[in-house]
PADOMI-899168 format. One record per atom (N, C-alpha, C): residue in three letters; x, y negated, z negated. Coordinates in steps of 0.001 Angstrom, whole numbers, plus 500000, padded with zeros to 6 digits. Layout:
N
ALAXYZ...
end
This chain:
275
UNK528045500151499144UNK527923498993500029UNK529074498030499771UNK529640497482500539UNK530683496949500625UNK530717494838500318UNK531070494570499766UNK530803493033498594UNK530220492366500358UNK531184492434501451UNK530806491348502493UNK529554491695503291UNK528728492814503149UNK527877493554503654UNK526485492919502701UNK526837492803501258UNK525922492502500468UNK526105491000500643UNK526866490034500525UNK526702488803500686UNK525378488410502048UNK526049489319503122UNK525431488962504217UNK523629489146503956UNK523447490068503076UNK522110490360502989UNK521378489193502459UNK522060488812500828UNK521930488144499846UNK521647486911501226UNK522357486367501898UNK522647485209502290UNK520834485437503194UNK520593486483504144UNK519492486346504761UNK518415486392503990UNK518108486881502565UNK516980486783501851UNK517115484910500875UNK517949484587501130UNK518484483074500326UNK517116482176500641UNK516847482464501727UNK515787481229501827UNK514246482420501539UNK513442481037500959UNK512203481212500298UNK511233481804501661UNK511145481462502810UNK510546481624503934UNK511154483241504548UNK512110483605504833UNK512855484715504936UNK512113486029503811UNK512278485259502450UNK511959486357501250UNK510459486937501610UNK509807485635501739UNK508288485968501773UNK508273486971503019UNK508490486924504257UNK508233487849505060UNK509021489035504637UNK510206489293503967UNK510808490647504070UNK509642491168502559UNK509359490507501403UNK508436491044500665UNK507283491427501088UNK506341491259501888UNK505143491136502829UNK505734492819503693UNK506860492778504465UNK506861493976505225UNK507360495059504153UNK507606494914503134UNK508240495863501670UNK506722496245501338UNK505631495443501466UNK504513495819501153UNK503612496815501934UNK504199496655502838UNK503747497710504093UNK504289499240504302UNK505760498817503894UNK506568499747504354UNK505703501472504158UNK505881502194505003UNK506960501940505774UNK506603501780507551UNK505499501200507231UNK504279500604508498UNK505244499801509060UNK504890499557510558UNK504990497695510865UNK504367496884511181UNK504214495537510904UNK503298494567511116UNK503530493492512204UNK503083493587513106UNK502329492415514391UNK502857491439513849UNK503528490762514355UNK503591489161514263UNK502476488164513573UNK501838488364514686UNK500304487284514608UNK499732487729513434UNK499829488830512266UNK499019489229510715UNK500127488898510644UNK501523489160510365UNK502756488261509248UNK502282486719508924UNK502393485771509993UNK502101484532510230UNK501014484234509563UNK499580484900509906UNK498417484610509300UNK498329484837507814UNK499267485815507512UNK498946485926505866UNK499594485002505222UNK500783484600505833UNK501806483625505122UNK501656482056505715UNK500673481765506586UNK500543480702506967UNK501879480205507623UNK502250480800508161UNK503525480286509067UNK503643479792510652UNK504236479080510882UNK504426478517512636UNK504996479966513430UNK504355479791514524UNK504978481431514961UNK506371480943515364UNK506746479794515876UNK508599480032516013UNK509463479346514827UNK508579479385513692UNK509334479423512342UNK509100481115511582UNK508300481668511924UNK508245483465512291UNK509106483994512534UNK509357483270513955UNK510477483915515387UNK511785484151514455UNK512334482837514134UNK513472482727513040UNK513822483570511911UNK512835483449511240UNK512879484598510202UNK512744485955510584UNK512517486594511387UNK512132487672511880UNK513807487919512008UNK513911487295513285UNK515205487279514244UNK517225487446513122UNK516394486215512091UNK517579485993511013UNK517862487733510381UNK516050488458509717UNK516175489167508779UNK516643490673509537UNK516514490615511271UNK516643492029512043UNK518276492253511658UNK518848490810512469UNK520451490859512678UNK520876491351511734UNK520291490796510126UNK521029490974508763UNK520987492386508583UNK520000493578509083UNK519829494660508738UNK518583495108507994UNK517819493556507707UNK516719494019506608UNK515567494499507570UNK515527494687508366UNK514047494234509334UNK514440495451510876UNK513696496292510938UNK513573496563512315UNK512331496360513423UNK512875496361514647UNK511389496034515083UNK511406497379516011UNK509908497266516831UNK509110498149517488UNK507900498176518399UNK508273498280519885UNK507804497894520647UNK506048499252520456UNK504831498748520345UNK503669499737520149UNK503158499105521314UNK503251500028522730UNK501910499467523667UNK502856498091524180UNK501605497321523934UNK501817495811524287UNK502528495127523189UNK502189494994522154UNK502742494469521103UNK504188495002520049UNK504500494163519510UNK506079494301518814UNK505580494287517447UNK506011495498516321UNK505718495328515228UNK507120495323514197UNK507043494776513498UNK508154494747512614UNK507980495577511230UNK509005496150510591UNK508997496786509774UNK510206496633508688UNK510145496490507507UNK511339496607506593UNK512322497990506538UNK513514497586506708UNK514774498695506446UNK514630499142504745UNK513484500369504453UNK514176500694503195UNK515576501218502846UNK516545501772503823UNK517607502164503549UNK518545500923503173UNK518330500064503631UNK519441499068503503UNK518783498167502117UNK517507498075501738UNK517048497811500778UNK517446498687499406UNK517913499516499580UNK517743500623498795UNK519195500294498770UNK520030500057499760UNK521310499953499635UNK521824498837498502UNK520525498071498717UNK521458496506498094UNK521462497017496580UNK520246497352496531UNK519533497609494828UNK520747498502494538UNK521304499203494859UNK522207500360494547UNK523431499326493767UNK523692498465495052UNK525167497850494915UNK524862496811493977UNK523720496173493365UNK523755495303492393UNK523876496411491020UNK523003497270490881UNK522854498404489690UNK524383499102489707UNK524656499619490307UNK525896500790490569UNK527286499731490773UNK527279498922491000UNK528332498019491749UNK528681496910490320UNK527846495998490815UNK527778495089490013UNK527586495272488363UNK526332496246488613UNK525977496349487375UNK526952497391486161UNK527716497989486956UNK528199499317486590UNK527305500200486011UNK526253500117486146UNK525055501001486175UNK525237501063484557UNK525149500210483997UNK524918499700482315UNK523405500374482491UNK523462500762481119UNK521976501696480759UNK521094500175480092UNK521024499148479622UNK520666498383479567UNK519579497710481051UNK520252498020482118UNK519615497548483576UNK519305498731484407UNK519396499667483554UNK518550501027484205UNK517184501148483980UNK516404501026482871UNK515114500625483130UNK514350500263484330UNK514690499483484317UNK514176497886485764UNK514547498901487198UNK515504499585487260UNK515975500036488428UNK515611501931488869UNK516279502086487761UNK515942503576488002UNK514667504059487907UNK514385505283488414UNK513273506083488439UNK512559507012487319UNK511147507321486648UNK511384507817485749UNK512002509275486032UNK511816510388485035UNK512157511729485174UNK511459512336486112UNK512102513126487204UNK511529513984488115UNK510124515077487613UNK509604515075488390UNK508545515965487879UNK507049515158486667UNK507360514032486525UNK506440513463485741UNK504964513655486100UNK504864513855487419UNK503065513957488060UNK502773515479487414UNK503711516275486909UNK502527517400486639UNK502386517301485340UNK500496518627485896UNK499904518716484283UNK499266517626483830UNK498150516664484174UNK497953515842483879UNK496445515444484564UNK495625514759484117UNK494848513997485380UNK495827512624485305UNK495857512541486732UNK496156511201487114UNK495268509884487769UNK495580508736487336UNK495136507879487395UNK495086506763488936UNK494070506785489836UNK494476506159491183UNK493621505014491638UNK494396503926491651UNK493551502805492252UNK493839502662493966UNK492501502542494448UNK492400502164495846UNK491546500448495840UNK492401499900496376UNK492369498183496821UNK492212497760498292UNK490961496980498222UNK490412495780499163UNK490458494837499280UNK490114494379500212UNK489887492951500113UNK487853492517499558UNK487604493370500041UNK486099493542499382UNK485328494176498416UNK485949495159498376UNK485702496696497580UNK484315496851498168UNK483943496914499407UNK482410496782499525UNK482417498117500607UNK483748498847501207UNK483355499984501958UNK484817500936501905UNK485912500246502447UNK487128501281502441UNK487168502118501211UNK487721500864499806UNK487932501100498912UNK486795501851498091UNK485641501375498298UNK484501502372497624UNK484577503904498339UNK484527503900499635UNK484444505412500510UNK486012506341499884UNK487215505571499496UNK488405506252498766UNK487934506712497078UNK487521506008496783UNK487237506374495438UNK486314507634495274UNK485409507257495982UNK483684508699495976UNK484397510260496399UNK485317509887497368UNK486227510746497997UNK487269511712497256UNK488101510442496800UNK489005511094495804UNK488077512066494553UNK487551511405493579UNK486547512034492959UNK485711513384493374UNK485671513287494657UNK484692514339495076UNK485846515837495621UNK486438515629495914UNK487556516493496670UNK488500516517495306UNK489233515997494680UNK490026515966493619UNK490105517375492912UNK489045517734492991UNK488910519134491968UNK489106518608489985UNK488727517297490104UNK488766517263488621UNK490178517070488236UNK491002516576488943UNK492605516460488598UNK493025514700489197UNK492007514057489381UNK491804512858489277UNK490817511878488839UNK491345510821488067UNK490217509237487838UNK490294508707488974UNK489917508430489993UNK489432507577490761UNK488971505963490941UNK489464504858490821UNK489143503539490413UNK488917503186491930UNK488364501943492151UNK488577501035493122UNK488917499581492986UNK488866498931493557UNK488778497195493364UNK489038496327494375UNK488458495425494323UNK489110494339495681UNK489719493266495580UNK489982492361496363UNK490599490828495497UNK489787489772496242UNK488767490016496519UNK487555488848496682UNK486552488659495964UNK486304488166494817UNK485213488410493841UNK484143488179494518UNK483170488883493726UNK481386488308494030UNK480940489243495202UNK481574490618495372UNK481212491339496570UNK480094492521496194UNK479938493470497015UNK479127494527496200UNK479052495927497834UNK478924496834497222UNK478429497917498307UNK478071497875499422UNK478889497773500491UNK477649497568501950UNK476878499179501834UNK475803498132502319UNK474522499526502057UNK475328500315503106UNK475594499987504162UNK476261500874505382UNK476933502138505062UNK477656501449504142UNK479052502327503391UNK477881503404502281UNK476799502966501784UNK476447504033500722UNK475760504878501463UNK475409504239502491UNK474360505437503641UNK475139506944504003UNK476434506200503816UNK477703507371504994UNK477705508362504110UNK478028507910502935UNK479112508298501462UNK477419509855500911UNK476639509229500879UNK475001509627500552UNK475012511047501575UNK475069510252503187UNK474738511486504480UNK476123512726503985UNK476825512299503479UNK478283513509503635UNK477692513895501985UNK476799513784501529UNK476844514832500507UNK477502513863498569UNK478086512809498677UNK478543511899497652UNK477625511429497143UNK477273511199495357UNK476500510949494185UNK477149509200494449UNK476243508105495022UNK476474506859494935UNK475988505979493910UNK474849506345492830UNK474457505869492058UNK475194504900491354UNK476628505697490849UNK477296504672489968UNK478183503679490765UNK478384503870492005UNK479431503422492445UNK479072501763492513UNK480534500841492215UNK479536499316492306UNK481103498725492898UNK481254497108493057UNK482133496236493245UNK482767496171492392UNK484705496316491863UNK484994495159490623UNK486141494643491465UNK486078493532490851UNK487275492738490919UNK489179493347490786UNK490275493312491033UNK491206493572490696UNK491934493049489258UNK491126491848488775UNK491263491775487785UNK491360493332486329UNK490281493535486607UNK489582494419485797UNK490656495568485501UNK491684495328486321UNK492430496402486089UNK493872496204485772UNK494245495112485482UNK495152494378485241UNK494872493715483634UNK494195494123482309UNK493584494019481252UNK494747494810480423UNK494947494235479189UNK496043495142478389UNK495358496726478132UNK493617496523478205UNK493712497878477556UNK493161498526479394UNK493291498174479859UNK492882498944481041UNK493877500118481621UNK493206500825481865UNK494093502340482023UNK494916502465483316UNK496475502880482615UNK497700502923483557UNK497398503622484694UNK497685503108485902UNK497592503857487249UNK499196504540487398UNK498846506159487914UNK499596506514488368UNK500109506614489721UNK498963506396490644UNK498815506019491860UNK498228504278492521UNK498783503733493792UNK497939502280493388UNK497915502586495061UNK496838502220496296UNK496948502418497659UNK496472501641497677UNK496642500472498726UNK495972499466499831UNK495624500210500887UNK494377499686500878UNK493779500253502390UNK493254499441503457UNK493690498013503184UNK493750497096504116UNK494729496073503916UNK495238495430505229UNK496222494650505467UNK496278493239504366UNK495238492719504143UNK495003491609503490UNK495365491993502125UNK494814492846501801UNK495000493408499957UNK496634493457499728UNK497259494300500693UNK498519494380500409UNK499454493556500683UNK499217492433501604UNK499643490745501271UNK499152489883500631UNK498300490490499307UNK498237489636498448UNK499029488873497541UNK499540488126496960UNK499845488127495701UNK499552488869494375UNK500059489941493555UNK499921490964492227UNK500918491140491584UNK500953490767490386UNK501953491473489474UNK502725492396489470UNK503615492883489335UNK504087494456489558UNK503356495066488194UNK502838496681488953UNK501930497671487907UNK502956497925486572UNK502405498036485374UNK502948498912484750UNK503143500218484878UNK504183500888484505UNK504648502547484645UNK504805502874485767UNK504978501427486602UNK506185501853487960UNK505544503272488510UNK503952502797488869UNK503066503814489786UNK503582503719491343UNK503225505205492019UNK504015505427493118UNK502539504677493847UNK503103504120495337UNK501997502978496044UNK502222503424497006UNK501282503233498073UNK500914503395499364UNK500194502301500027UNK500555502190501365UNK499583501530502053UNK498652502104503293UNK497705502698503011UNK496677503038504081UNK496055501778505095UNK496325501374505433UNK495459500340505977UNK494425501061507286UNK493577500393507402UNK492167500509507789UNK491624499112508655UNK491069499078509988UNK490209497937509898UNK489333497591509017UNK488382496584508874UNK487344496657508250UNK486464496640508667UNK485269498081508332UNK483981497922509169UNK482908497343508825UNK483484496406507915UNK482308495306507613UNK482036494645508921UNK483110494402509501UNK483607493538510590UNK482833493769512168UNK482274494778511841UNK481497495526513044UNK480371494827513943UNK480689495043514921UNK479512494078515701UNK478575495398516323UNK477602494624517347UNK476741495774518116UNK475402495928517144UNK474790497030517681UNK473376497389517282UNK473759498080516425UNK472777498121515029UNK473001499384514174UNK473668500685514251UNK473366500834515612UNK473968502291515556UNK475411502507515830UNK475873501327516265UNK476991500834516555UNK478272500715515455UNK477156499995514566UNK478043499486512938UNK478084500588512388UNK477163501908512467UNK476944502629511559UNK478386503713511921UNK478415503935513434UNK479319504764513726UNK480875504531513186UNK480795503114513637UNK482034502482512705UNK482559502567511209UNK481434502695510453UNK481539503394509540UNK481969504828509196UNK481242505620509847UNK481232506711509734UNK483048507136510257UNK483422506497511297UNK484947506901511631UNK486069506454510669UNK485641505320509610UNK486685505072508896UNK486333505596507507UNK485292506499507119UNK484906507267506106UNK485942508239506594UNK485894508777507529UNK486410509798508239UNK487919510065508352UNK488195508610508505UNK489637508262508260UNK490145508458507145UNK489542507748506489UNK489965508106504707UNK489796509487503974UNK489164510129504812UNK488496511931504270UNK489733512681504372UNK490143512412505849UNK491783513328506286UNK493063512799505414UNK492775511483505095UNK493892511234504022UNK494081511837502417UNK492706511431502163UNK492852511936500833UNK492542513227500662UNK491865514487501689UNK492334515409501298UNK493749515907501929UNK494476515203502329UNK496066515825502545UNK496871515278501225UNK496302514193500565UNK496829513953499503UNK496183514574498667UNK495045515022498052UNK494378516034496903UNK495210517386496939UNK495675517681498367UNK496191519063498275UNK497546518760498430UNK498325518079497477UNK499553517721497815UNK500428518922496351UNK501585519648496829UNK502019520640495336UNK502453519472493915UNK501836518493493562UNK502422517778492588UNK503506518259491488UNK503134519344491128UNK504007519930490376UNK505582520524490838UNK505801520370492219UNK506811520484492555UNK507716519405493780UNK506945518387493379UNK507539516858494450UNK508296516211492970UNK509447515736493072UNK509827514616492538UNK509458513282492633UNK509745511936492384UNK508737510816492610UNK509615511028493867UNK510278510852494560UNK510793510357495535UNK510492511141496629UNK510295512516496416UNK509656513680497215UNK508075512890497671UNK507568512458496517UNK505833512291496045UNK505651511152497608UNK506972509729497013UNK506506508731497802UNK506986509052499460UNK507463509823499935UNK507655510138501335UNK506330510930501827UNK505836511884500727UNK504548512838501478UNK503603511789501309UNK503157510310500158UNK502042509866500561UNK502411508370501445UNK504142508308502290UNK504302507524503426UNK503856508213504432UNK504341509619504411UNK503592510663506138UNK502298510698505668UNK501379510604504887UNK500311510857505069UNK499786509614505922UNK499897507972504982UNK499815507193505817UNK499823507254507227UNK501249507660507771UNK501565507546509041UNK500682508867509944UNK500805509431509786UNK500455510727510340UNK498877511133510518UNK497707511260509146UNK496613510852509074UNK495568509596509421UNK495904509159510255UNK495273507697510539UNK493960508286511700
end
């Protein structure tokens, strides 16, 4: 990347308002997000939006995309990927000191192992519980399974244990925790971390230890369901359903022969492709 190419970037992420939306669509990636959820998560004026949007496309960080009626925006990982290059490789002269922070671990690290996978809510009361029972159940024993949400004080919609119960899943143990709970020094390293709703993955979080490969599934929420019982229930039942085709295209993924970078493109098409 070329010094006046990177200034220009540097210069469109400079402001604090700019950063927050290109971090927010980095959280998505490699999805795009509606206007009207950017704004709402970040509390922003929609033609102080417009601006930042408009500033971060020109610069290269940001593409957009006309879906239907609506325009969704999405982050440029290539040009992201570009900058990181030219600060590490460029700047940095790729000093082994600032390779840590940047580089990737060794290819092939997912095999031979159970691995460790958190799925995140905003409730943990149906997506994230129906991913976990799932993973666990389909896994073949080559996964831990966690969940969590970032709204404390939640618990199981009975809805969600009815579904999980009718398809054949042991719900007994399954309960609410917090995202805390997993963010504890002795709490066990995720090798995997997925959002499965929009809110969770514009949260505010730490970055994971051991630089776990992430996804974003997003999902409505069928808490959210209106109508007669049978109504809510179906709603359920389609985003159990949703999550079934995902995680078994990810359970049957060759781990032992994806690199991380191989790993994080098959669980971006799954995202995209499985919905």
């Amino acid at each position: 990347m070329e010094t006046k190419v990177a200034t220009h970037l540097f210069s469109a992420l400079g402001h604090p308002g700019r950063l927050l939306v290109f971090r927010l669509l980095m959280r998505h990636a490699p999805h795009g997000v509606r206007p009207t959820e950017i704004a709402g998560s970040l509390g922003l004026r929609a033609n102080t939006l417009s601006h930042h949007l408009s500033d971060l496309e020109q610069a290269g960080l940001v593409r957009s995309e006309r879906q239907g009626r609506s325009i969704r925006y999405a982050a440029r990982i290539d040009t992201a990927a570009g900058l990181l290059g030219y600060l590490f490789a460029d700047c940095g002269r790729g000093r082994p000191d600032l390779s840590p922070m940047l580089s990737l671990p060794p290819d092939h690290v997912m095999a031979q192992k159970t691995w460790n996978v958190l799925f995140i809510c905003s409730g943990n009361s149906a997506r994230s519980i129906f991913a976990e029972a799932l993973l666990r159940d389909l896994g073949d024993g080559r996964f831990t399974a966690h969940s969590a949400g970032t709204r404390p004080g939640t618990a199981p919609n009975p809805l969600a244990l009815e579904v999980l119960a009718r398809n054949g899943h042991e719900v007994a143990g399954l309960r609410s925790k917090h995202l805390s709970d997993f963010q504890t020094a002795d709490a066990p390293q995720m090798d995997f971390v997925f959002t499965v709703c929009d809110t969770a993955a514009a949260q505010e979080c730490s970055p994971w230890p051991g630089q776990p490969i992430s996804g974003h599934w997003g999902l409505p929420d069928p808490v959210k369901a209106t109508g007669t019982d049978a109504e809510k229930g179906l709603v359920f039942a389609q985003t159990y359903a949703a999550l079934r085709r995902r995680i078994a295209a990810f359970a049957a993924l060759p781990f032992g022969q994806l690199d991380r970078l191989a790993l994080q493109h098959q669980v971006d098409r799954i995202g995209r492709d499985h919905a």
